[in-house]
C-alpha positions as CSV (number, residue, x, y, z in Angstrom):
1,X,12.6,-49.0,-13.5
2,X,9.5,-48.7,-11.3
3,X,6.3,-47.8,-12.5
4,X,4.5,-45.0,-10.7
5,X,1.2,-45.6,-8.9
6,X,-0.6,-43.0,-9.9
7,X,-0.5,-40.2,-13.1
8,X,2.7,-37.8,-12.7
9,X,0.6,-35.8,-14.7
10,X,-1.9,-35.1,-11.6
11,X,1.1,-34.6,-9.1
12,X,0.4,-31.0,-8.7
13,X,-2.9,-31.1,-8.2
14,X,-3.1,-33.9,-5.5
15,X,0.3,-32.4,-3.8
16,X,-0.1,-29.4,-4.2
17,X,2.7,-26.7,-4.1
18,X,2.8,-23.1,-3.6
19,X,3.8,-20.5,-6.2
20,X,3.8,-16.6,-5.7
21,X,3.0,-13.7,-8.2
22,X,3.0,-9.9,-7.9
23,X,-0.7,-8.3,-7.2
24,X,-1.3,-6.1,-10.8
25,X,-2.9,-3.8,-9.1
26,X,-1.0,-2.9,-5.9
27,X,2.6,-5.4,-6.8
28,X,2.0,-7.2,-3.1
29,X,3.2,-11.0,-3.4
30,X,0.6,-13.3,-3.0
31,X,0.2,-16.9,-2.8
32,X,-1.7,-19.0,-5.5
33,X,-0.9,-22.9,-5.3
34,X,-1.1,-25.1,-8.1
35,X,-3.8,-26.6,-7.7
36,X,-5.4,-22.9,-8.0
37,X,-6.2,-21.2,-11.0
38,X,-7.3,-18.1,-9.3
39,X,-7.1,-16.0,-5.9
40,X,-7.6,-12.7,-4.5
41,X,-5.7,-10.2,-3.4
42,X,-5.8,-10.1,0.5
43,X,-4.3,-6.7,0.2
44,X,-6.6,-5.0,-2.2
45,X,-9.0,-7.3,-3.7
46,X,-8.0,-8.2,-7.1
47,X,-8.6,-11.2,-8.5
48,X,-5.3,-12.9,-9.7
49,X,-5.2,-15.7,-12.7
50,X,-3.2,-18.1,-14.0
51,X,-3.2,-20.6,-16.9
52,X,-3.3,-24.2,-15.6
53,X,-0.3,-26.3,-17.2
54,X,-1.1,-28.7,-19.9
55,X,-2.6,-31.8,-17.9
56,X,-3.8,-35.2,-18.6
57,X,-7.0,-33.8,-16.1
58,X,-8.4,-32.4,-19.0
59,X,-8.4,-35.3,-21.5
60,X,-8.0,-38.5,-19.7
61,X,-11.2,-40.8,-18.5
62,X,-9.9,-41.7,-15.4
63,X,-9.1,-38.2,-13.9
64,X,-12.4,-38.2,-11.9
65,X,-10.9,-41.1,-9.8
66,X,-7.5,-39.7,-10.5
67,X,-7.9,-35.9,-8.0
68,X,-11.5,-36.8,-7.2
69,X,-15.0,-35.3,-8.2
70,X,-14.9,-32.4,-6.4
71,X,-11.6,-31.1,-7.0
72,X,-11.7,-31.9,-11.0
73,X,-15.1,-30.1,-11.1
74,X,-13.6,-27.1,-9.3
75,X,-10.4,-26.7,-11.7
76,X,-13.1,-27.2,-14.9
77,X,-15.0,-24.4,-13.6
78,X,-12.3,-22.0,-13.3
79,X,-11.0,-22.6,-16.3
């Protein structure tokens, strides 16, 4: 068994992948990643949301070292 060198909790959010959901406004797909809590629209404008996953980002000491400063303060604010 190997241990892993960094939180699988924070995968998504240092690797980020890409997930799609339908525009509510005009049902165009469009691309939010999951690092991402929110996006607009390139079609029409609307701003698209998304809850953020249960993550050790929000409770753990070490997640400013963890996805770094900026990207932890960014994922904070949107939420």
């Amino acid at each position: 068994m190997s241990i892993p060198s960094s939180c699988p909790g924070s995968k998504n959010i240092k690797q980020p992948v890409p997930e799609y959901r339908h525009c509510p406004k005009c049902a165009d797909e469009v691309e939010i990643w999951s690092d991402e809590l929110i996006v607009e629209c390139p079609k029409c404008r609307c701003m698209i949301s998304k809850e953020m996953k249960n993550s050790c980002i929000e409770w753990c000491k070490f997640a400013n070292g963890c996805v770094g400063e900026e990207i932890l303060k960014k994922l904070r604010e949107e939420k």
